[in-house]
C-alpha positions in Angstrom: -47.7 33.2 -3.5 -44.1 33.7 -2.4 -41.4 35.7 -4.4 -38.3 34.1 -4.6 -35.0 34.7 -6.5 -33.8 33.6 -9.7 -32.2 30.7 -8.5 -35.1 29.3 -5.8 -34.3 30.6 -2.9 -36.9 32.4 -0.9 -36.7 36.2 -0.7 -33.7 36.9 2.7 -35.7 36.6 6.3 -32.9 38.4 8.3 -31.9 39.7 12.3 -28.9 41.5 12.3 -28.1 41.3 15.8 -25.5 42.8 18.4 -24.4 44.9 21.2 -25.4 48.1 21.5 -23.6 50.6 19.4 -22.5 47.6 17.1 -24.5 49.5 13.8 -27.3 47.3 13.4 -30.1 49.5 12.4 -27.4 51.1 10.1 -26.5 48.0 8.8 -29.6 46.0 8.5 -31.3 48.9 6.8 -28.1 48.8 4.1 -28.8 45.1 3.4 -32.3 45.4 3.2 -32.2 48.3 0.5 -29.0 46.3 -1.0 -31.7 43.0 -1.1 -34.8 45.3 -1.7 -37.1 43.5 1.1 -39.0 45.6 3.8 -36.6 46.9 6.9 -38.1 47.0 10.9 -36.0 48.6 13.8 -36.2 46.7 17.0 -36.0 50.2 19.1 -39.3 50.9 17.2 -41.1 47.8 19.3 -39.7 48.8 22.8 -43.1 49.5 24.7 -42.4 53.2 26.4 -41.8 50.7 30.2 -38.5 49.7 28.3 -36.9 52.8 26.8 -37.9 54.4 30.5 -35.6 51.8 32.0 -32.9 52.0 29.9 -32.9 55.7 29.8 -32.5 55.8 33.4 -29.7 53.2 32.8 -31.4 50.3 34.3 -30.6 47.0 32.1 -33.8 45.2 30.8 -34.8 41.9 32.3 -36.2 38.7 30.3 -39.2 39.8 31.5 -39.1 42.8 30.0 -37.9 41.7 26.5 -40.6 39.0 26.4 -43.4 41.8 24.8 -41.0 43.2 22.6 -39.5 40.1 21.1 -43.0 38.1 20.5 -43.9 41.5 18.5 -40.6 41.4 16.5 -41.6 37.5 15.7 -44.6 38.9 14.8 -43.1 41.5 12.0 -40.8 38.3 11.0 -43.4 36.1 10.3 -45.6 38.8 8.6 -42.7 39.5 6.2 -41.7 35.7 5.7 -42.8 35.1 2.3 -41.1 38.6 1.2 -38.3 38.8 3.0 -37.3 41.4 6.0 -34.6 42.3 7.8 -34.9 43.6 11.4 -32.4 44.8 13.5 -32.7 44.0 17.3 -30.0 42.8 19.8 -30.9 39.2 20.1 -28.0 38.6 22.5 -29.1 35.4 24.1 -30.1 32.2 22.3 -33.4 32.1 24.3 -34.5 35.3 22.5 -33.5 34.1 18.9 -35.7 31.1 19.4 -38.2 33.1 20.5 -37.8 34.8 16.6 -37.4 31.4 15.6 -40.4 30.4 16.7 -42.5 33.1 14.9 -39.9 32.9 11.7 -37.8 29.1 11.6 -36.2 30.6 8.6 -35.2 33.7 10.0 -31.0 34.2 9.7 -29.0 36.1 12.0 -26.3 38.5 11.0 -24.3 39.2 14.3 -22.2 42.3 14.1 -19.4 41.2 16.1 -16.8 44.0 18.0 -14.7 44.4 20.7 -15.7 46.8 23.6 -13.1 49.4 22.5 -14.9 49.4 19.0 -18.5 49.6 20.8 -17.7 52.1 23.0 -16.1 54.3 19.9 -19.0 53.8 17.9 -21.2 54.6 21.0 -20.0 58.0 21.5 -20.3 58.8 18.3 -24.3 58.8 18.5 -25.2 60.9 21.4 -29.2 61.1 22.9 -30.1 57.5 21.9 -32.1 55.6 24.6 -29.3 53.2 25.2 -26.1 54.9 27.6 -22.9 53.4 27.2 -23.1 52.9 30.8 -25.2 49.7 29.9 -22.6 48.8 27.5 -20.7 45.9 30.2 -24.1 44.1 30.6 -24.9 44.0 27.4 -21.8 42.2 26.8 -21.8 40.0 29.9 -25.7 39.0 28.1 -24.2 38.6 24.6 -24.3 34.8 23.6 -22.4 34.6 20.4 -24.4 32.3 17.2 -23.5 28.8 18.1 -22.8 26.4 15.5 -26.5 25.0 14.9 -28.0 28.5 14.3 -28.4 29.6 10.7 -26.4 33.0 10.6 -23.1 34.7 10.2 -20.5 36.7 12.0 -19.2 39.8 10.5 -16.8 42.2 11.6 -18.0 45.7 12.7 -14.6 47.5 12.3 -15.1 48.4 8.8 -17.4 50.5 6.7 -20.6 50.1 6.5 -20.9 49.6 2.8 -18.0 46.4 3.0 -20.0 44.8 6.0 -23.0 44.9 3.5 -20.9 43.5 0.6 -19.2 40.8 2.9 -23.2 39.6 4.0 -23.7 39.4 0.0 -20.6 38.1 -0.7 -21.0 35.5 2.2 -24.7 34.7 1.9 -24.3 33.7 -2.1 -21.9 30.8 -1.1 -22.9 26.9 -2.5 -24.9 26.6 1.0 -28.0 28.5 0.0 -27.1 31.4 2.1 -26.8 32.1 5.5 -30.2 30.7 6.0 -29.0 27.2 5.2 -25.6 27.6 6.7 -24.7 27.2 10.4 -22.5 30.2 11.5 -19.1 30.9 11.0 -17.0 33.3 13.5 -14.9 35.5 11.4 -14.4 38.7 13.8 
């Protein structure tokens, strides 16, 4: 049986998504302790062929993500009926209906920024996998939530606790929450 909230809704099913350096594992581990519901870390799925790559600065190919993503659909749909959130990059629309496929409730939380942002926030976390040399082609990848996808767009220029109070604020609206709600660019 499925836990849901007070007022119906099913417990939040959630990718918060980005560039590199955008503060999604920071972000999407706030919400899910702010919503209580299990929290995964994309980076945690990379088989050890990926984080070689991008280590050495080489940019993953779809070929490449194709393992990874099917086993972050996999930790969706394990956590569907108790809610999740996962941060993983999800830049192009391919890979979130790949998720989508494993989870077609799942939401997306995109935590949007410009590349002087990014590249701030990138310095400040040195010896992750990721270089900031790869920052460009994670951009030029970076297909922003079109209007049929059930997510929202929030601002990573703030702190992290008033990104997390905007997702709350925002996902509590008449629609149901973002999960009902097509997405709205407010960057």
């Amino acid at each position: 049986m499925s836990s849901t909230h007070a007022d119906g809704r099913p417990p939040a099913l959630l990718v918060v998504m980005g560039v590199s350096g955008s503060g999604k594992s920071t972000v999407g581990a706030a919400i899910a302790h702010r919503l209580g519901v299990a929290f995964g870390d994309a980076d945690d799925f990379h088989p050890p062929a990926n984080i070689a790559k991008m280590t050495a600065g080489i940019p993953l190919d779809d070929d490449d993500r194709i393992p990874w993503l099917e086993a972050i659909g996999r930790w969706l749909a394990g956590h569907d009926e108790r809610g999740g959130v996962i941060s993983c990059s999800a830049l192009k629309v391919a890979y979130r209906d790949r998720l989508r496929a494993h989870a077609p409730r799942v939401a997306f939380v995109h935590l949007h920024g410009t590349r002087e942002v990014i590249a701030r926030r990138q310095a400040s976390r040195p010896g992750h996998f990721m270089p900031a040399s790869l920052l460009d082609s994670q951009f030029d990848t970076l297909e922003p939530l079109g209007p049929d996808e059930a997510g929202l767009v929030i601002d990573v220029d703030q702190p992290v606790d008033a990104i997390v109070q905007e997702y709350v604020r925002r996902s509590a609206g008449p629609s149901g929450g973002p999960s009902a709600a097509p997405s709205t660019r407010q960057a």
